[in-house]
C-alpha positions as CSV (number, residue, x, y, z in Angstrom):
1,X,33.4,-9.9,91.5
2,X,31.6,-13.1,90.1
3,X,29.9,-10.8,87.1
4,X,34.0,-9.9,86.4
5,X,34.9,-13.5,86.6
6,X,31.9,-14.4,84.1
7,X,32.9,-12.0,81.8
8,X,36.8,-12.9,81.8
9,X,35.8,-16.9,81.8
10,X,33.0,-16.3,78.5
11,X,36.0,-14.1,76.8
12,X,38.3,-16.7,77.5
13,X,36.1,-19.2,75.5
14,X,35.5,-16.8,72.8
15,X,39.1,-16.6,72.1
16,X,39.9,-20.3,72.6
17,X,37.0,-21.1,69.7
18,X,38.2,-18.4,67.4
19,X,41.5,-19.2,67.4
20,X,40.8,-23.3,67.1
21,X,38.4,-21.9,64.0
22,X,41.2,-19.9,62.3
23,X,43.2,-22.8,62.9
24,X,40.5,-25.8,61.2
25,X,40.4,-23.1,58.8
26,X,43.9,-23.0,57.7
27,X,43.7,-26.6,58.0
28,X,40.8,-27.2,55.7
29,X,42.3,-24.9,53.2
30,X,45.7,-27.2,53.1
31,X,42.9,-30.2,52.4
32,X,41.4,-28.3,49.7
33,X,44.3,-26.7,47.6
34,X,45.2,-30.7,47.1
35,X,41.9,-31.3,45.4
36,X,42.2,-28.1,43.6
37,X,43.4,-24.7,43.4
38,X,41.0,-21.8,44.8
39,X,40.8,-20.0,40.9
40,X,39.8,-23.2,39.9
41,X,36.8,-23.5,42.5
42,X,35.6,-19.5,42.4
43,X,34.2,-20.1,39.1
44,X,32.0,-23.5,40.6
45,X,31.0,-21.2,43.7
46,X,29.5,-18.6,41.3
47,X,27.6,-21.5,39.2
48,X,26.5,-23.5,42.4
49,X,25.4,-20.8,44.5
50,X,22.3,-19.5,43.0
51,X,19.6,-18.4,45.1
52,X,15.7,-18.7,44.4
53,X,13.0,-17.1,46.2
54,X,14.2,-16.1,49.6
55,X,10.6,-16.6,51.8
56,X,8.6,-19.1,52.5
57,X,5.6,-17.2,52.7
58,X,5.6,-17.0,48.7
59,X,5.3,-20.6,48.3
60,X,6.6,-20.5,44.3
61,X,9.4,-23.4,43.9
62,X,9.7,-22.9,40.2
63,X,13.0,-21.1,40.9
64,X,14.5,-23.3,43.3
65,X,16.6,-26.0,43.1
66,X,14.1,-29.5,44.1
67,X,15.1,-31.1,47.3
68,X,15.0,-34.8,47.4
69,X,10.8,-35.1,48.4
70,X,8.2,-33.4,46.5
71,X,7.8,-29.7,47.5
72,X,3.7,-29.7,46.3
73,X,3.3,-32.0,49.8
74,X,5.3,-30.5,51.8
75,X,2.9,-30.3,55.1
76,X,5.6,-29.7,57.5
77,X,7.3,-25.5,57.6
78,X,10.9,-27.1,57.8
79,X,9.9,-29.0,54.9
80,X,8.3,-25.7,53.0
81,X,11.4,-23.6,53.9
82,X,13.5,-26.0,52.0
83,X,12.2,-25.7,49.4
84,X,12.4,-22.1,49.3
85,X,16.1,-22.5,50.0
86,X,18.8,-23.6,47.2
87,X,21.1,-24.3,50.2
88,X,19.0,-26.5,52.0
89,X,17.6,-28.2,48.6
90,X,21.4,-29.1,48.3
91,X,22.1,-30.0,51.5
92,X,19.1,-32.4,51.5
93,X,20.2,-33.7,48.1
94,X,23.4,-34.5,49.2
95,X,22.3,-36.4,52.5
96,X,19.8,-38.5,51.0
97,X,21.6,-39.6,48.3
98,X,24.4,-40.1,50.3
99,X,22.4,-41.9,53.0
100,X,20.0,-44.4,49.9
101,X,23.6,-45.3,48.4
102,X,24.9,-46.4,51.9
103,X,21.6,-48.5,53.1
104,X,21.7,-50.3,49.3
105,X,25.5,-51.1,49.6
106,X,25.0,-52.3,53.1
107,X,24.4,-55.8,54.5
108,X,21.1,-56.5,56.3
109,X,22.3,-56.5,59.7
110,X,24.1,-52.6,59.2
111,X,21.2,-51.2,58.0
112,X,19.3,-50.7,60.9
113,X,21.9,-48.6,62.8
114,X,22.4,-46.0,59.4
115,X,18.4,-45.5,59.1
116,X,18.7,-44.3,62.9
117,X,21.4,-41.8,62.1
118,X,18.6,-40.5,59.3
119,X,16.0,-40.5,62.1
120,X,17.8,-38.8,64.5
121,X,18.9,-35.9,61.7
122,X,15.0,-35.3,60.4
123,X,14.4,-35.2,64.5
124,X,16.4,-32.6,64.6
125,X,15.8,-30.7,61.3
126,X,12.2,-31.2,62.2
127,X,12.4,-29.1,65.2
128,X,12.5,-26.1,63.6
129,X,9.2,-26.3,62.6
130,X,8.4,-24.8,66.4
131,X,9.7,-21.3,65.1
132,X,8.9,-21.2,61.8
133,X,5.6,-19.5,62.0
134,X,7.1,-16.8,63.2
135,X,9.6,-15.9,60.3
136,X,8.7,-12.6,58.6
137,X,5.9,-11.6,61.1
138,X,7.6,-8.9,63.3
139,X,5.3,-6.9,64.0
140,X,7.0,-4.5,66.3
141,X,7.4,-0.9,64.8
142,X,10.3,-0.1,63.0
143,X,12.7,2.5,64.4
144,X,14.8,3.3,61.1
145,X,13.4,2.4,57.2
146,X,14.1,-1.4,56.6
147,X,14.6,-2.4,59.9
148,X,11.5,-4.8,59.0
149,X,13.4,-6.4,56.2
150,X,16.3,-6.5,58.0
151,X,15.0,-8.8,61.2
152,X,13.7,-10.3,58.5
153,X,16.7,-11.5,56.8
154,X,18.5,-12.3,60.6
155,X,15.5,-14.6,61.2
156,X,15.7,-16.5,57.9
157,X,19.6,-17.1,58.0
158,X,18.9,-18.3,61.5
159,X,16.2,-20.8,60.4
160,X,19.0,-22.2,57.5
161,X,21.6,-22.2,60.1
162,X,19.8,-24.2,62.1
163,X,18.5,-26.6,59.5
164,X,21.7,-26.6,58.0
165,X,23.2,-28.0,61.2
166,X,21.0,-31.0,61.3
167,X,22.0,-32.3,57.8
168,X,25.6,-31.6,58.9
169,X,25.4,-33.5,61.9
170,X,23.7,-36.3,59.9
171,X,26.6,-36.3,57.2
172,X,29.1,-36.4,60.0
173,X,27.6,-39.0,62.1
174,X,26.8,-41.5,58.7
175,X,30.7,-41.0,57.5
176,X,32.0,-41.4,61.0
177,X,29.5,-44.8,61.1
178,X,30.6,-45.7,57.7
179,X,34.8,-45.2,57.9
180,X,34.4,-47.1,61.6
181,X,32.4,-50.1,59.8
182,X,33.0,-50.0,56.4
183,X,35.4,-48.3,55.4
184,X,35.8,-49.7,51.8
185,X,32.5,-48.3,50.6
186,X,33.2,-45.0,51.6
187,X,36.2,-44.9,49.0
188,X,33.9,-46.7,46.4
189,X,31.7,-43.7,46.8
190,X,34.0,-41.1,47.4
191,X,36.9,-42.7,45.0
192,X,38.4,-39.3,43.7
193,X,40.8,-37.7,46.8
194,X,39.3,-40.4,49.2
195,X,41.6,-39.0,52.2
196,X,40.5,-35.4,51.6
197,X,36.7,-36.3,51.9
198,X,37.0,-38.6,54.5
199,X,38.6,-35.3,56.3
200,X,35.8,-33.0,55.2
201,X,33.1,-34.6,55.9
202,X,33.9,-35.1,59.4
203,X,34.5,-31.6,60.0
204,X,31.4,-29.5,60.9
205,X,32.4,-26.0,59.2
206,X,34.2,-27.2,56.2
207,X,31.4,-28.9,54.7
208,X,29.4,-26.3,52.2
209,X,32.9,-26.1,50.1
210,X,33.0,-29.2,50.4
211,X,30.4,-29.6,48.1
212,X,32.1,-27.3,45.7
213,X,34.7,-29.6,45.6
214,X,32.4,-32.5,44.8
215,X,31.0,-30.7,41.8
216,X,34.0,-29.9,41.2
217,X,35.5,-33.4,41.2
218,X,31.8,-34.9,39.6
219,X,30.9,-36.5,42.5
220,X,27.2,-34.8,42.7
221,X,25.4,-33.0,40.1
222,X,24.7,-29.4,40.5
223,X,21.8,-29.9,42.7
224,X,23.7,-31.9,44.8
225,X,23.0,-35.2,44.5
226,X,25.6,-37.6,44.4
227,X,26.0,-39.5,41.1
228,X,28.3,-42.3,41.8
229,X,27.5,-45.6,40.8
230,X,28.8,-48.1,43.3
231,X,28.5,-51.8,43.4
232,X,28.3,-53.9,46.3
233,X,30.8,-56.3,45.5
């Protein structure tokens, strides 16, 4: 009897998060068609979504797109699979940039609380680095050809996920700080559809297009760094 009421309570919750994601999905698409139309973005999709080497064990970052710190020091495996990762290079890019044009627009007494919403992210990010060593050494027999490969490539999307999450979090957290206490800077930096960013970036799941979008609009550049200039006064 409780195993039956487990089961009926967890499918319960599935079905209440699916339906409140197809719902923030239909949502965020209503937020996006007034930057642009879709056709418009397919073709920035294509051109920003290009993938290097997918493994960290190769350790080649000629491919990849450079994250914001220098990939030749990397020491930590978070750090290492970043830079193995366009994704994650962009998603750092975007942070960091966001985060240094922040702290120099902001007045002494601010600063403190932004640099421990940076903290807190790389705390997070960093714990990753507890599975890492793991990735791409199953060693359990295969049953059918590429099964290898294929726990492989569960194991690495899991890893980006998971970073991924961190810098979300971050982003979220800074614009939440920043519309709650200073509010004018965040349209100086996001001046182009202010309303539809200050949506986005506050939303968990609708922030990788939202970086299409800002390509699109030439907020960042195509590594996705932002490239607004904004002065303090």
């Amino acid at each position: 009897m409780i195993n039956s009421v487990k089961i009926l309570f967890n499918t319960l919750i599935f079905f209440s998060i699916s339906l409140y994601a197809a719902s923030s999905l239909r949502t965020d698409r209503v937020i996006f068609e007034r930057i642009a139309p879709l056709e418009k973005i397919e073709k920035i999709q294509q051109l920003f979504f290009e993938r290097c080497r997918d493994y960290i064990e190769y350790e080649d970052f000629s491919s990849c797109v450079k994250p914001s710190f220098d990939c030749t020091k990397a020491k930590k495996d978070t750090e290492l699979f970043i830079c193995q990762s366009n994704t994650l290079a962009k998603v750092d890019n975007f942070f960091t940039s966001y985060y240094n044009l922040v702290i120099k627009n902001l007045p002494e007494n601010e600063k403190p609380k932004v640099r421990n919403i940076a903290r807190k992210m790389m705390k997070e990010r960093d714990k990753c680095d507890l599975e890492l060593p793991y990735l791409a050494k199953d060693n359990d027999p295969a049953t059918f050809p590429g099964q290898v490969l294929f726990r492989i490539e569960n194991d690495y999307s899991a890893y980006e996920d998971f970073i991924v999450w961190a810098y979300r979090v971050g982003i979220q957290d800074l614009t939440e700080y920043l519309l709650k206490n200073n509010p004018k800077l965040f349209a100086k930096i996001f001046y182009k559809h202010t309303g539809e960013y200050k949506d986005i970036l506050q939303k968990y799941d609708a922030l990788w297009d939202g970086l299409f979008y800002l390509y699109y609009d030439n907020l960042i550049d195509k590594t996705g760094k932002l490239i607004v200039k904004v002065h303090s006064k």
